[in-house]
C-alpha positions as MATLAB code, in Angstrom:
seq = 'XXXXXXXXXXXXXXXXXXXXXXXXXXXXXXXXXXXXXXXXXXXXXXXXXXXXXXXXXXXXXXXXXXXXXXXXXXXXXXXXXXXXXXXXXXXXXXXXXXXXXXXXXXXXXXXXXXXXXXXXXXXXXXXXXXXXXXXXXXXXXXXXXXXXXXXXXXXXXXXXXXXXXXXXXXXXXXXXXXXXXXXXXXXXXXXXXXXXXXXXXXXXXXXXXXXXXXXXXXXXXXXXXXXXXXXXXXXXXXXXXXXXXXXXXXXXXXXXXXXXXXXXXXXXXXXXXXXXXXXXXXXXXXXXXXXXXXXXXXXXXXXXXXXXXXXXXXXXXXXXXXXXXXXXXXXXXXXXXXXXXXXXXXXXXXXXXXXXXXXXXXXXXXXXXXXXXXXXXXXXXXXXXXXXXXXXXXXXXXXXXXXXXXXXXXXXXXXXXXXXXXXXXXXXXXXXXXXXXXXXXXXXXXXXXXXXXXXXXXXXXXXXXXXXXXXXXXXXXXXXXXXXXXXXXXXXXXXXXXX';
ca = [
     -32.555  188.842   -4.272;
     -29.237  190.014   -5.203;
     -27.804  191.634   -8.564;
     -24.682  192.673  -10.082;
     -23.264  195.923   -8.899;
     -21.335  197.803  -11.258;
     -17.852  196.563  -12.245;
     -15.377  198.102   -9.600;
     -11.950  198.805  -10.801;
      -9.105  199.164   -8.499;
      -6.176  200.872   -9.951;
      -3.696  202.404   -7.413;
      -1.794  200.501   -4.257;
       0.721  203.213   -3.833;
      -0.326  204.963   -0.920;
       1.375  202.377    1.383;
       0.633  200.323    4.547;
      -2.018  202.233    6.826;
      -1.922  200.834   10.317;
      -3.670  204.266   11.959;
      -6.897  204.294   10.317;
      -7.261  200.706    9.852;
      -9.986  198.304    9.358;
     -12.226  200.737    7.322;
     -10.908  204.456    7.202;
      -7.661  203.823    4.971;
      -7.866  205.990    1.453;
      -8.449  203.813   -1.583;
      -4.609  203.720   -2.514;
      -3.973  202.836    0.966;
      -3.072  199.138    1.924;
      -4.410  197.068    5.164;
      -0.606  195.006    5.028;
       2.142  194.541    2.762;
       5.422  192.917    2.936;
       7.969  193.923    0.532;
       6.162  195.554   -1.533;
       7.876  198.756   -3.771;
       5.179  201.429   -4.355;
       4.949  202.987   -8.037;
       4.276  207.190   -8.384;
       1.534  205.536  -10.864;
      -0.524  203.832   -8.509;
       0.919  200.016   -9.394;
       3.726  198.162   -6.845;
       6.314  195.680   -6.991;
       8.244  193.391   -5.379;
      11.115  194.203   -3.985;
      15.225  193.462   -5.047;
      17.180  190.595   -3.294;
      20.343  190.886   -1.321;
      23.749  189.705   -1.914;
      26.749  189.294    0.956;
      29.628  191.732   -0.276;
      31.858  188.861    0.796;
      30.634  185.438    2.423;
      32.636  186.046    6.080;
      32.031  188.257    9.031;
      34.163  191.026    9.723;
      34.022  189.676   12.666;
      31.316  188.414   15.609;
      30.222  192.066   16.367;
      27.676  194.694   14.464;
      28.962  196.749   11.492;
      28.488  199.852   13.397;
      29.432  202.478   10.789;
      29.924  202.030    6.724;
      31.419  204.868    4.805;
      32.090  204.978    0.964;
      35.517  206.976    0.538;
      35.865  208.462   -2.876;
      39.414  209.432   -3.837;
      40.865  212.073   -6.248;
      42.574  209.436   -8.191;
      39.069  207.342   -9.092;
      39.994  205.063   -6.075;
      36.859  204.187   -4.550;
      37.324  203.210   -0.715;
      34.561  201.054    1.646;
      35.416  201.668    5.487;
      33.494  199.686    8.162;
      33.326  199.855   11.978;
      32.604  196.242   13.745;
      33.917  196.029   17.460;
      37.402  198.074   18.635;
      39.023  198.216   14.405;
      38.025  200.276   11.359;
      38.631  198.359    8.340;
      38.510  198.346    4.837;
      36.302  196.215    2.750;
      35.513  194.867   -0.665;
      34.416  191.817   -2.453;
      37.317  189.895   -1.567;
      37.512  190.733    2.534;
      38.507  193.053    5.052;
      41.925  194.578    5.879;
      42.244  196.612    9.643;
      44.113  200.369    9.467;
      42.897  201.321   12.375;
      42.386  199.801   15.898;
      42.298  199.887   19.659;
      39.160  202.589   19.959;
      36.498  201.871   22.888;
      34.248  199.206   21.771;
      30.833  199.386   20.347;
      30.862  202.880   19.523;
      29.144  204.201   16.830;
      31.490  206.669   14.324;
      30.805  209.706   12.731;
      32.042  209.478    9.156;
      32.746  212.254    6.322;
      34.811  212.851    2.908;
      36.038  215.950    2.644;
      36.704  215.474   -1.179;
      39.609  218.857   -1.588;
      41.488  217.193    1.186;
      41.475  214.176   -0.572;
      40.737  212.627    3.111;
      38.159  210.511    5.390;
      37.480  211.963    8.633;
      36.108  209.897   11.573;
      34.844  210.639   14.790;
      32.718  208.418   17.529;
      32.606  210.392   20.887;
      35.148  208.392   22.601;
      38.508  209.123   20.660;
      40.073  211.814   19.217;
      39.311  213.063   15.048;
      41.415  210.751   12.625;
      41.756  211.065    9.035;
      42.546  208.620    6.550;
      44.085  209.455    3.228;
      43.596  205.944    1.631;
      47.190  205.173    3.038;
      47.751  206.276    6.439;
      45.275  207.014    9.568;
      46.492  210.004   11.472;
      45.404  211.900   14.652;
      44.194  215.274   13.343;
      46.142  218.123   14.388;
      44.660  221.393   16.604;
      43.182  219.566   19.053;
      39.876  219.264   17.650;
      37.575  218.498   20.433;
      35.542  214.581   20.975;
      32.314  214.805   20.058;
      29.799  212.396   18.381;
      29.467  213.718   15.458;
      31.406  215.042   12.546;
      30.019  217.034    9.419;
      31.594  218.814    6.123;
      29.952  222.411    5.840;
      30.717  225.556    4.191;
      34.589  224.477    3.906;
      35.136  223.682    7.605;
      34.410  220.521    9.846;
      32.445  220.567   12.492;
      31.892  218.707   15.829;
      29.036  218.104   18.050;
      29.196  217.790   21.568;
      26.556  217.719   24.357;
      25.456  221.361   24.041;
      28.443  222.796   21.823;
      28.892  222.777   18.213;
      32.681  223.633   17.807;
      34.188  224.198   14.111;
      37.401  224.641   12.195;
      38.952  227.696   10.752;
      37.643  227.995    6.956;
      39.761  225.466    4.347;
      42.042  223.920    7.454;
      41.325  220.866    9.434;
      44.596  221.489   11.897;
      42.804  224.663   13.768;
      40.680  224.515   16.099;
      40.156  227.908   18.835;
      38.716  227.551   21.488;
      36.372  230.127   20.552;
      34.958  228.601   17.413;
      31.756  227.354   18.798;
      28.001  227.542   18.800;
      26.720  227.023   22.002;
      23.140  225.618   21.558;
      22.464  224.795   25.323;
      18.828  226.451   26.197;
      16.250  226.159   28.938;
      14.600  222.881   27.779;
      18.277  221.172   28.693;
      19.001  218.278   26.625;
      22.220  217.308   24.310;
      22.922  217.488   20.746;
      21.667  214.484   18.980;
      22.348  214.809   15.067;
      24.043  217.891   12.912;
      22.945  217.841    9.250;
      24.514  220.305    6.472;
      21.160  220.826    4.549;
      21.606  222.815    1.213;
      24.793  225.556    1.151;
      24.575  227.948    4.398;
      22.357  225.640    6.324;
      23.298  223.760    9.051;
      20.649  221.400   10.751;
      21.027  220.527   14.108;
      18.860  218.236   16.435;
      18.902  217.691   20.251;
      16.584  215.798   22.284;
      14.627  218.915   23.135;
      14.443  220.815   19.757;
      15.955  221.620   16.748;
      17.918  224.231   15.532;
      19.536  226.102   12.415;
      22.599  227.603   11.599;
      23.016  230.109    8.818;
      25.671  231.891    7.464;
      29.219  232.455    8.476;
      30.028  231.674   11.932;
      32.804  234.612   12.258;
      30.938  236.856    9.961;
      27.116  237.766   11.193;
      26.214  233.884   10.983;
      22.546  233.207   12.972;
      21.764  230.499   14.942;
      17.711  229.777   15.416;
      16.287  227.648   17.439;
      13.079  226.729   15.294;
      11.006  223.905   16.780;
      10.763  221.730   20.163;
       9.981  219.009   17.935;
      12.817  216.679   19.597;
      15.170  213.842   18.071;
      15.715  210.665   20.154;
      18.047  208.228   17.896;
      20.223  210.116   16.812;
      21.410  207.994   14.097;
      17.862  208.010   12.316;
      19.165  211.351   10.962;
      19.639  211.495    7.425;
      20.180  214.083    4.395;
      17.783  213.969    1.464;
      16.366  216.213   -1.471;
      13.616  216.678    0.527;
      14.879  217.340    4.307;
      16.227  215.591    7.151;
      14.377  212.776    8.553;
      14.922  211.832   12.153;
      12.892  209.372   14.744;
      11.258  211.608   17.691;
       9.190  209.966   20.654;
       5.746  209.790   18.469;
       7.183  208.683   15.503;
       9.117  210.102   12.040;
       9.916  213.801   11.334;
      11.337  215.754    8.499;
      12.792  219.115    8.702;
      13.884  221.510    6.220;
      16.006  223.574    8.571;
      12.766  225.946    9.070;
       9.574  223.532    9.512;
       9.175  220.441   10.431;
       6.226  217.881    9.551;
       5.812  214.343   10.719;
       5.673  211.821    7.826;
       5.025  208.229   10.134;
       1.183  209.340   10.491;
      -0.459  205.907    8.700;
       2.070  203.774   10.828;
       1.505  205.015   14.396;
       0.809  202.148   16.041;
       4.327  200.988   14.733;
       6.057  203.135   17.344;
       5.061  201.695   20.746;
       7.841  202.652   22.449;
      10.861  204.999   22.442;
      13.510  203.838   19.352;
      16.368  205.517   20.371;
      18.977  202.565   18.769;
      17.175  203.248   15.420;
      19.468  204.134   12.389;
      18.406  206.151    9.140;
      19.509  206.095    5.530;
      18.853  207.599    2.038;
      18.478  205.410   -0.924;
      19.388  208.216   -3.522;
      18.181  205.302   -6.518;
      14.802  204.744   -5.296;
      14.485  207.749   -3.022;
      13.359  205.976    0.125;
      14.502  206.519    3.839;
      14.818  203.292    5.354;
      14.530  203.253    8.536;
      16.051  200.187   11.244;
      14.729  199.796   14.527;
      13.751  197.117   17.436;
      11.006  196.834   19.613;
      12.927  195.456   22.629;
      16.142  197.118   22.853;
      17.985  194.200   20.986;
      19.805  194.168   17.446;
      17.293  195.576   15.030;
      15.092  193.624   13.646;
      12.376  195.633   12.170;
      12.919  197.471    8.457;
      10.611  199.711    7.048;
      11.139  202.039    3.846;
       9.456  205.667    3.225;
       9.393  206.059   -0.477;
       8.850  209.891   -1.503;
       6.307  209.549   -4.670;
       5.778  212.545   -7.070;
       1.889  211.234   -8.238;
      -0.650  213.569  -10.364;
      -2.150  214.531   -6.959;
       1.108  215.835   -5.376;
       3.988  214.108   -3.022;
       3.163  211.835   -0.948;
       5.365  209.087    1.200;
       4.596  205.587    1.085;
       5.690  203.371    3.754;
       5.783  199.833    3.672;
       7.961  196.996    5.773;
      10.840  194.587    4.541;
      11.132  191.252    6.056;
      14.728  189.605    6.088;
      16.874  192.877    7.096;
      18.541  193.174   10.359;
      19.993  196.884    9.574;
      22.571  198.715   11.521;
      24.257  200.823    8.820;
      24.292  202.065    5.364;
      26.020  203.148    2.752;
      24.944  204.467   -0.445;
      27.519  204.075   -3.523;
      26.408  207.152   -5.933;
      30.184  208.456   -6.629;
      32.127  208.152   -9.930;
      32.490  205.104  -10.574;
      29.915  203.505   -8.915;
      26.062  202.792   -9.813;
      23.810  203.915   -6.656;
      23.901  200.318   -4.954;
      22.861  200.631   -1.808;
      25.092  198.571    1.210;
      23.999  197.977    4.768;
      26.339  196.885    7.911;
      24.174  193.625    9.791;
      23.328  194.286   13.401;
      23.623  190.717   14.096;
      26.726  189.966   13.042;
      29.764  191.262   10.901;
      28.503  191.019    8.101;
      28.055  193.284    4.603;
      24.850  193.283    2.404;
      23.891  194.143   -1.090;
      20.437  195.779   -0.783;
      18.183  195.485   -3.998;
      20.267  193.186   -5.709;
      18.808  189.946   -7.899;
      15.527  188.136   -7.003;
      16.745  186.647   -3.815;
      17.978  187.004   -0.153;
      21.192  185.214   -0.064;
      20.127  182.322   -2.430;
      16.837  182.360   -0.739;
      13.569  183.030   -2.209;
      11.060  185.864   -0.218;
       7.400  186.439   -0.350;
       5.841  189.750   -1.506;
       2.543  190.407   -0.913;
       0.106  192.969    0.060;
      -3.617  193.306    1.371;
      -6.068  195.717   -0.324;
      -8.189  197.700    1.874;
     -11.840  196.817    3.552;
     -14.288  198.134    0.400;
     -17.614  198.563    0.996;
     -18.021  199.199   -2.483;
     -20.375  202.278   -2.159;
     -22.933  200.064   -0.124;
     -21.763  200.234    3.238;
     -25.014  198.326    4.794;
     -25.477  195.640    2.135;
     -23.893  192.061    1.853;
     -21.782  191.364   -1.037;
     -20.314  188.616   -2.727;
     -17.792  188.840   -4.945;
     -17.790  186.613   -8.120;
     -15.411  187.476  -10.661;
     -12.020  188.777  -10.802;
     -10.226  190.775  -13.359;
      -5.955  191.039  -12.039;
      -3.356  192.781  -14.628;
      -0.266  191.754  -12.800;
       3.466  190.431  -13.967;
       4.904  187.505  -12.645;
       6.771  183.949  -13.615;
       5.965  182.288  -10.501;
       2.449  181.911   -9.141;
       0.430  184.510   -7.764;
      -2.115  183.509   -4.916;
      -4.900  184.931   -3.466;
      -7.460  185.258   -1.224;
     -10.553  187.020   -0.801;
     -12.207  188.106    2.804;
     -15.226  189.322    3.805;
     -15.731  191.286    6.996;
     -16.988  191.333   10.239;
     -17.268  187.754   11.101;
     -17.619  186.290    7.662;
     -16.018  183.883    5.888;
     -12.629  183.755    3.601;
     -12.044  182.067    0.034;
      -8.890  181.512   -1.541;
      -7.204  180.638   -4.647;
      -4.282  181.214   -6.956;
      -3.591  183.598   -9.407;
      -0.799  182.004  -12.021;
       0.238  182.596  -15.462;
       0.814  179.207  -16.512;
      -1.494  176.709  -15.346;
      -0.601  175.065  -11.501;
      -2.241  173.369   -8.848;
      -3.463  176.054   -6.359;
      -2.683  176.476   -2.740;
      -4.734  175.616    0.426;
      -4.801  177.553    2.852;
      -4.942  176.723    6.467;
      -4.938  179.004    9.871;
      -2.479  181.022   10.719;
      -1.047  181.180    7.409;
      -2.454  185.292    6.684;
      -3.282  187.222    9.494;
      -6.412  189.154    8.904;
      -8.182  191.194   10.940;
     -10.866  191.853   13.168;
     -12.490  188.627   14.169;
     -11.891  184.770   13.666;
     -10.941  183.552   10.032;
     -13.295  180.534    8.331;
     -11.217  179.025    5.390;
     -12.221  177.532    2.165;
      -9.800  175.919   -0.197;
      -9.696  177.670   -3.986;
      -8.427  176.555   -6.941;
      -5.630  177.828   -9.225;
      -6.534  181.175  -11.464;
      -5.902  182.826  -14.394;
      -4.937  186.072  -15.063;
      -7.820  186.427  -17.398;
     -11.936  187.051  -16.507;
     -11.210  184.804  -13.563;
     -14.673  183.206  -11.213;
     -14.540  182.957   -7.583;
     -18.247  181.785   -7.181;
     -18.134  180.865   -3.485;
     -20.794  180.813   -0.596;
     -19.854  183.490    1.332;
     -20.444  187.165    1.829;
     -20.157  190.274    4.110;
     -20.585  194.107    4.558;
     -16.653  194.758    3.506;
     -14.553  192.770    0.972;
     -10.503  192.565    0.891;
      -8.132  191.317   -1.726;
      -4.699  189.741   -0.757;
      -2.517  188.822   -3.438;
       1.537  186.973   -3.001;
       4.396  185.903   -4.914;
       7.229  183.921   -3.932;
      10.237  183.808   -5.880;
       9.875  186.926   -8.376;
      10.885  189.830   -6.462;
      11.471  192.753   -8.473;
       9.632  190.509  -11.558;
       6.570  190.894   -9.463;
       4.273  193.474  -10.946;
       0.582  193.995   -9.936;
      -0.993  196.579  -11.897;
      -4.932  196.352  -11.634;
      -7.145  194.737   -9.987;
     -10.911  194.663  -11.567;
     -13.786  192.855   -9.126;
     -17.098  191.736  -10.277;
     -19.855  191.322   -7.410;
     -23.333  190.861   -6.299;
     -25.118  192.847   -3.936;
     -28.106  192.109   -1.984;
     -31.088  194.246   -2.358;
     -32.191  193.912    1.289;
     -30.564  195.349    4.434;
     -31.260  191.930    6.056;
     -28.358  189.073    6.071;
     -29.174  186.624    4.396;
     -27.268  183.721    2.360;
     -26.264  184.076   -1.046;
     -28.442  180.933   -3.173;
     -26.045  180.098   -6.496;
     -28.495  181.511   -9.058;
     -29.134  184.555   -7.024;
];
């Protein structure tokens, strides 16, 4: 004998992919997949924005190491881009070379350093340059290499292995030998990232700690070494409202300059090795760190984006991965002028992308879609059967779906649409669900109205996976209400029709 359960109503998909406490421990915002999926502070998602090419030829056949977004006095608005031995400016219409001969595949250090009116650049091979939208010059003083570069407090400053040298106050032409902070220490290591956090705070990371500077470095200034909580890519590093996030051996940190937490707990089993090749960025317009990595040591390949989420129970961070990016650098356009687009340099090739830009990837349409936790629906021991569905979702396109049931059991499928199409079937291999071997049955197409699903099959656990191809952004998915059975008995046995 079985009986409707009480209508179940599930209303929040923000909390992001949960790979750590997957099949059956994830919270109920949490999801068991998703693939490019935006999470809402409201509980609801969406798809995510296309990309565009900034200009439809490569730079040339190497990665865009390094892009920069140069804001001059005069409203000019500058892009500059690293890609082999040349620095080069870029817009819509190509690239022009003002700089060339440096050592080849090195990463640069870039900064504005708006009351100069100048772009300095720095990439621990060659010496400091500047650029004042005209001319590259060597800077004068003898600033020392380093691989890093950083505007703070009115002076630049330099990292090296264990030395974090600095310019007299307003000047970038002195440069004594004795301006330095010398953050070498008993764990060894070398100086990985340097961060100005917030006026007076200076965050710098090593691969064997962290530390902060405060104040002025002639004047009584501190330096603290606050946390062996070590960075390993040093190019994850990057500045946001709400601290500096950085990749470390176990996974994703963020540090305010005086604790640090780790924010890459529901993807653990992501990191399975050490990404020390993996690059960082802020996306100021939809505050997410994305974050660009490989698994093998190759170009990266992998894209995933932390979206910080102010929802009526507090922050949280949401992370969920983006198929189609092969990421090396970013650049984030929020000056005057601009609109926040967000730019990234391919690792692949020499190439420049709009991020979150139209519906699809380079005249190419993408799926979003994500997969709802295992729900026992309050009766963990009991066999269920789910027979009606109630989705609040926006889309132009059609929305499919399928429904599993777990351990063991069986899978239906079907399509969700808002006009009236012929549904998909579904065959193996097409959705990866997990644990245990997938049975499928063929559905038929669905409304987005009280919506049956009467099928034969049942289990302890039921999951919802929903995808759109073609919509994007335009893809909204709200609500999800689910109609079921539930068998009085402990026992399995199969569901009859009229039970």
């Amino acid at each position: 004998m079985a009986r409707f359960a009480p209508d179940h109503e599930i209303s929040a998909f923000h909390g992001g992919t949960n790979r750590r406490d997957a099949p059956v421990g994830l919270a109920k915002n949490d999801l068991i997949a998703s693939e490019n999926i935006v999470p809402i502070a409201g509980g609801s998602i969406e798809g995510r924005g296309g990309q565009s090419e900034l200009f439809g030829t490569a730079i040339d056949s190497n990665a865009v190491r390094t892009l920069h977004r140069f804001y001059k006095q005069n409203g000019t608005r500058l892009t500059l881009a690293t890609s082999g031995t040349k620095v080069w400016t870029v817009d819509g219409s190509g690239q022009t070379e003002i700089s060339g001969s440096y050592t080849s595949g090195q990463k640069f250090s870039m900064i504005t350093w708006s009351a100069k009116d100048k772009a300095y650049w720095i990439n621990n091979a060659e010496v400091l340059k500047s650029y004042d939208g005209t001319t590259v010059a060597t800077v004068a003083g003898s600033p020392p290499i380093g691989s890093m570069v950083e505007l703070h407090d009115n002076r630049l400053w330099i990292l090296q292995g264990n030395l974090v040298s600095f310019s007299d106050l307003n000047v970038d032409n002195s440069w004594p030998g004795a301006n330095a902070l010398n953050i070498s220490d008993n764990a060894g290591g070398t100086g990985q990232f340097i961060k100005s956090f917030g006026r007076g705070l200076l965050i710098i990371g090593k691969d064997t700690g962290l530390y902060r500077f405060e104040g002025s470095p002639l004047l009584g200034g501190s330096l603290t070494r606050f946390s062996d909580v070590k960075c390993i890519a040093p190019w994850s590093a990057a500045v946001t409202p709400f601290g500096v996030p950085f990749v470390s051996d176990d996974g994703v940190w963020v540090t305010d300059g005086f604790g640090v937490n780790r924010i890459s707990g529901k993807i653990d089993p992501v990191f399975s090795g050490l990404f020390r090749t993996a690059v960082g960025g802020y996306y100021p317009l939809k505050r997410q760190y994305l974050l660009a990595f490989s698994t093998t040591g190759a170009a990266n390949d992998q894209f995933w984006t932390a979206t910080y989420l102010d929802t009526p129970q507090g922050p949280a961070t949401s992370w969920n991965p983006f198929t189609g990016f092969n990421a090396e650098s970013f650049s984030a356009w929020g000056g005057s002028g601009d609109n926040g687009e967000m730019y990234y340099g391919l690792s692949n090739t020499g190439k420049i992308r709009h991020m979150d830009f139209g519906q699809q990837d380079i005249g190419v349409d993408y799926r979003c879609s994500f997969q709802t936790r295992w729900d026992d629906f309050g009766k963990a021991t009991r066999a269920k059967q789910v027979r009606w569905l109630f989705p609040v979702f926006e889309a132009t396109n059609p929305v499919n779906h399928q429904i599993g049931y777990t351990f063991g059991q069986q899978q239906t499928a079907g399509g969700l649409e808002q006009r009236f199409q012929s549904g998909i079937s579904w065959g193996p291999g097409s959705v990866v669900w997990g644990p245990g071997s997938v049975a499928w049955l063929a559905g038929g197409a669905i409304q987005n109205e009280v919506t049956s699903v009467l099928n034969f099959n049942a289990g302890r656990f039921a999951s919802f996976y929903f995808e759109n191809t073609g919509d994007g952004p335009n893809f909204k998915f709200f609500n999800l209400g689910v109609q079921l059975k539930v068998k009085d008995a402990h026992y399995r046995q199969p569901f009859a029709i009229a039970s």
